[in-house]
NULUM-960935 format. One record per residue (C-alpha): residue number from 1; x, y, z. Coordinates in nm, 2 decimals. Each point is the difference from the previous one (the first is absolute). Example, Ala and Ser with C-alpha at 12.3 -4.5 7.8 and 13.67 -1.06 7.14 Angstrom:
REM NULUM-960935
{n 1 | east 1.23 | north -0.45 | up 0.78}
{n 2 | east 0.14 | north 0.34 | up -0.07}
//
This chain:
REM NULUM-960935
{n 1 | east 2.23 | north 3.27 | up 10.30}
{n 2 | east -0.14 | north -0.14 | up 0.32}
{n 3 | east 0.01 | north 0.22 | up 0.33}
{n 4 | east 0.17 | north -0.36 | up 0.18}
{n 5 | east 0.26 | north -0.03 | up -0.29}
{n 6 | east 0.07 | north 0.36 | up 0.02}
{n 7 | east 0.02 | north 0.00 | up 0.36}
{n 8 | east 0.26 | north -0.30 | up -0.03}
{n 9 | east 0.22 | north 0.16 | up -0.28}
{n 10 | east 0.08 | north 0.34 | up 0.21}
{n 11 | east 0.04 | north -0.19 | up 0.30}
{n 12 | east 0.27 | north -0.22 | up -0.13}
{n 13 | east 0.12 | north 0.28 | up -0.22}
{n 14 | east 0.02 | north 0.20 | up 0.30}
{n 15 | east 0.20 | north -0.30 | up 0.18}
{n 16 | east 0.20 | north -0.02 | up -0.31}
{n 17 | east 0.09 | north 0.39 | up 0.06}
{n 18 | east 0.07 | north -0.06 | up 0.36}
{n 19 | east 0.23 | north -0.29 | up -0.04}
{n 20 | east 0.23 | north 0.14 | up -0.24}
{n 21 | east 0.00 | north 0.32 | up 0.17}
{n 22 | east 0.09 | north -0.22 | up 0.30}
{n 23 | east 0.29 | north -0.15 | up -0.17}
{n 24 | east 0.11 | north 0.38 | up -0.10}
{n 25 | east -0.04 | north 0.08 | up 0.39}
{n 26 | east 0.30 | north -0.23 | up 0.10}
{n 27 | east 0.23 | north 0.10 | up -0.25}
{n 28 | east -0.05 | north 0.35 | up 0.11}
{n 29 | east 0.03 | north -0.05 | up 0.38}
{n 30 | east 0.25 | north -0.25 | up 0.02}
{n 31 | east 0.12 | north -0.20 | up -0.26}
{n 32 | east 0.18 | north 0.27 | up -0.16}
{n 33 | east 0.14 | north 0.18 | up 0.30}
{n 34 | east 0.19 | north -0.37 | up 0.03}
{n 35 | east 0.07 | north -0.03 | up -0.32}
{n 36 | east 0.19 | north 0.36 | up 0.03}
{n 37 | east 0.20 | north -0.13 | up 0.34}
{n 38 | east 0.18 | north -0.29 | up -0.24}
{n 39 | east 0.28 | north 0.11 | up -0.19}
{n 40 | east -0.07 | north 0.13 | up -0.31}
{n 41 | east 0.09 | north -0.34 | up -0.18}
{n 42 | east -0.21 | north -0.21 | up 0.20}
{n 43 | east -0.27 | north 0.26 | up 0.01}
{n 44 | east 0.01 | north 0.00 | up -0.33}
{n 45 | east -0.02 | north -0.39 | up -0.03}
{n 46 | east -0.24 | north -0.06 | up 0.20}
{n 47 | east -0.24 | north 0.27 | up -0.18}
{n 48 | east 0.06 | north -0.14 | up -0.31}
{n 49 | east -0.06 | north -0.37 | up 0.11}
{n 50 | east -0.34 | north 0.13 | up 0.12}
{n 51 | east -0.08 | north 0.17 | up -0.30}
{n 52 | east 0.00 | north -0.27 | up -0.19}
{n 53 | east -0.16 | north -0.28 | up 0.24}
{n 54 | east -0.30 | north 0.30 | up 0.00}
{n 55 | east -0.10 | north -0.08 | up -0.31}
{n 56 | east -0.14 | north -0.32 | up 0.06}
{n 57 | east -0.42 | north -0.09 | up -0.12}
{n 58 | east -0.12 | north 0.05 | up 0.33}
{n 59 | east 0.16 | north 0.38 | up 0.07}
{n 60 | east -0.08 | north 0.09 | up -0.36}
{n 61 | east -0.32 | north -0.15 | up 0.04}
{n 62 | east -0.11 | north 0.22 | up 0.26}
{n 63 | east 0.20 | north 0.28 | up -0.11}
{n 64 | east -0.16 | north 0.00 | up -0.36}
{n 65 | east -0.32 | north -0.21 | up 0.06}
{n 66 | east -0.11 | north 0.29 | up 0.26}
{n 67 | east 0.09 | north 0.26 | up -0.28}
{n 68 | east -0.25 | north -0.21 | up -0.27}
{n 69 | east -0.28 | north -0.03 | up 0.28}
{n 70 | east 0.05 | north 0.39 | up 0.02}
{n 71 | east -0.01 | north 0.05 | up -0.33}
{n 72 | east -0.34 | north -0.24 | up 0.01}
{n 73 | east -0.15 | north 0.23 | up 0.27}
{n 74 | east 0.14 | north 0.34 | up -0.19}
{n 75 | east -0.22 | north -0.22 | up -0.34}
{n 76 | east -0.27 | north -0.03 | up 0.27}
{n 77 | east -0.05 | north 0.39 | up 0.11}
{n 78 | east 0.04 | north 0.10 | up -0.31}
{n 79 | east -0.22 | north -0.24 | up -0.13}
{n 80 | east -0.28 | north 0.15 | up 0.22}
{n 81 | east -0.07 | north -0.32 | up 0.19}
{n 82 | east 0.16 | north 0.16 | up 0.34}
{n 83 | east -0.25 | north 0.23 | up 0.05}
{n 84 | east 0.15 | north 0.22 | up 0.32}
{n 85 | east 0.27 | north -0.20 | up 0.01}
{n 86 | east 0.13 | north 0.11 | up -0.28}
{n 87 | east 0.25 | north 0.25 | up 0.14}
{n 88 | east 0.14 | north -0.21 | up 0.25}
{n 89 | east 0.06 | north -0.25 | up -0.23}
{n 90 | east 0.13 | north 0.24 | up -0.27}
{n 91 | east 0.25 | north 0.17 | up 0.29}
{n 92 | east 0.13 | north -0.31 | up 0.16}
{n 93 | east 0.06 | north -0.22 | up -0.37}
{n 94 | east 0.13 | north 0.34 | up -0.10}
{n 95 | east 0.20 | north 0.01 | up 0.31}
{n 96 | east 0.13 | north -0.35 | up -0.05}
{n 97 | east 0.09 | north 0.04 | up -0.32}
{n 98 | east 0.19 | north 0.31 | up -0.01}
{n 99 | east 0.17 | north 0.00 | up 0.32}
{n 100 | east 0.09 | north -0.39 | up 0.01}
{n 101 | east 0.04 | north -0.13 | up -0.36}
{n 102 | east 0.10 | north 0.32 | up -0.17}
{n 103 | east 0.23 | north 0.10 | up 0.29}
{n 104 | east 0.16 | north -0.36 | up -0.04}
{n 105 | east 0.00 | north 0.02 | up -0.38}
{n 106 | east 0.16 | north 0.35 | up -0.02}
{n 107 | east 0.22 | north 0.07 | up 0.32}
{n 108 | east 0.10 | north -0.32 | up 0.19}
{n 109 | east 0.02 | north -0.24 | up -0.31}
{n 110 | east 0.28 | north 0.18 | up -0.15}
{n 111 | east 0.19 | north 0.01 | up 0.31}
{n 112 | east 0.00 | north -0.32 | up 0.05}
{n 113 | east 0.14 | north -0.07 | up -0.36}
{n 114 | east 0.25 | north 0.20 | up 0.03}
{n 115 | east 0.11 | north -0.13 | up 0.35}
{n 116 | east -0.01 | north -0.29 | up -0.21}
{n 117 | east 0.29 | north 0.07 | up -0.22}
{n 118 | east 0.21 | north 0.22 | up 0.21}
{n 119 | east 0.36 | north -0.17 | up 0.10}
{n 120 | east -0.07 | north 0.01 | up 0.38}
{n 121 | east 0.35 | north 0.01 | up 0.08}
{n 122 | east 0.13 | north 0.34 | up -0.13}
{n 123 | east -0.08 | north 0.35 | up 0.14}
{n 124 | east -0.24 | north 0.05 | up -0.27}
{n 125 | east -0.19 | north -0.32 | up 0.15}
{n 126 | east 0.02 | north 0.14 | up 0.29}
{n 127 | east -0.12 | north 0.36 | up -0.06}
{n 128 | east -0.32 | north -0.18 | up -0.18}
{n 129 | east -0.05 | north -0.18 | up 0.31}
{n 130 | east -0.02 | north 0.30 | up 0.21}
{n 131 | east -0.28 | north 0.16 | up -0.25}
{n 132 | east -0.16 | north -0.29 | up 0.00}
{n 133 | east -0.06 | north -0.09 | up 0.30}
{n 134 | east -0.18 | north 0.45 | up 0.00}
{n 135 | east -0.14 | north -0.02 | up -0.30}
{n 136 | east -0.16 | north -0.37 | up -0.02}
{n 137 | east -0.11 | north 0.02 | up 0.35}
{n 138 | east -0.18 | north 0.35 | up -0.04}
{n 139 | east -0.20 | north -0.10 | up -0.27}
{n 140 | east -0.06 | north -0.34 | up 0.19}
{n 141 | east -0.15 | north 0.23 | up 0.25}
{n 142 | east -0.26 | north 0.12 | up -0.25}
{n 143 | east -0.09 | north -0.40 | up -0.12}
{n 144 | east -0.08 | north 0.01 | up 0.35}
{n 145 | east -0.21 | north 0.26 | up 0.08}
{n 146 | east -0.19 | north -0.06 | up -0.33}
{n 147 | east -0.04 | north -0.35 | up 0.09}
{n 148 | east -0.17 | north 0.07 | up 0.32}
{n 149 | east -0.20 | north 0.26 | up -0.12}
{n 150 | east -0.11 | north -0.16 | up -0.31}
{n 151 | east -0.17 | north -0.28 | up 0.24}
{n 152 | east -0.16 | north 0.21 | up 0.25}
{n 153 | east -0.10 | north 0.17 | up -0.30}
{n 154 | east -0.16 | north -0.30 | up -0.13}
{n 155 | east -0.11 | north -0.08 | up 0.33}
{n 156 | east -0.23 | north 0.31 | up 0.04}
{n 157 | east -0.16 | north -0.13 | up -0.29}
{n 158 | east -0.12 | north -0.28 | up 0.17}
{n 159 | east -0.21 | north 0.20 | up 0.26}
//
């Protein structure tokens, strides 16, 4: 692989990793903290309306298309074409993928189905809502953080 391609695939890797950190970034500063001052029935409403305009081809394009570019940098170090690279790339793909997609996949994916399904209107609606708006949030916080440090991660690559 070229050193210009290269250059160009962790730099819009990292950007990927930065923008969908980003996106993680405002649920956990504000949108849920206003989500959590609506009732509990339009909290919940309103969560699940945005969980399903989120998956749309150009979040899941960046969401996943960031995690296969990863995965083509992780093919990359391993690969031996990264030369001293190669541990930057490895943590911030590694980063990416384990504290993003796998964090989604495994902790705030199965919330959000369930918030799905839950009648909003009776106490045990509202008791979900409540753990929720914790539990979802705190491992929001992680997307985040991994997010932003799997592109600066990337980013020191590039010096």
């Amino acid at each position: 692989m070229s050193e210009g391609i290269l250059a160009g695939l962790i730099g819009a890797t990292a950007l990927g990793c930065g923008i969908v950190g980003g996106v993680f970034f405002a649920f956990s500063s504000f949108v849920m903290t206003a989500l959590g001052r609506l009732p509990a029935v339009e909290g919940m409403a309103a969560m699940r309306s945005i969980n399903r305009v989120a998956v749309t081809p150009l979040f899941m394009g960046a969401l996943f298309g960031t995690a296969a570019a990863c995965l083509a940098l992780a093919l990359t170090a391993f690969g031996g074409w990264a030369g001293e690279r190669a541990g930057w790339l490895l943590a911030g793909s590694g980063t990416y993928l384990l504290g993003v997609v796998a964090v989604t996949a495994v902790f705030n994916v199965p919330r959000n189905e369930k918030l799905a399904r839950i009648d909003p209107h009776g106490t045990e609606g509202e008791r979900l809502w409540q753990r929720y708006l914790v539990e979802w949030t705190g491992w929001n916080h992680v997307r985040t953080v991994a997010g932003g440090a799997a592109a600066a991660l990337l980013m020191a690559a590039l010096r």
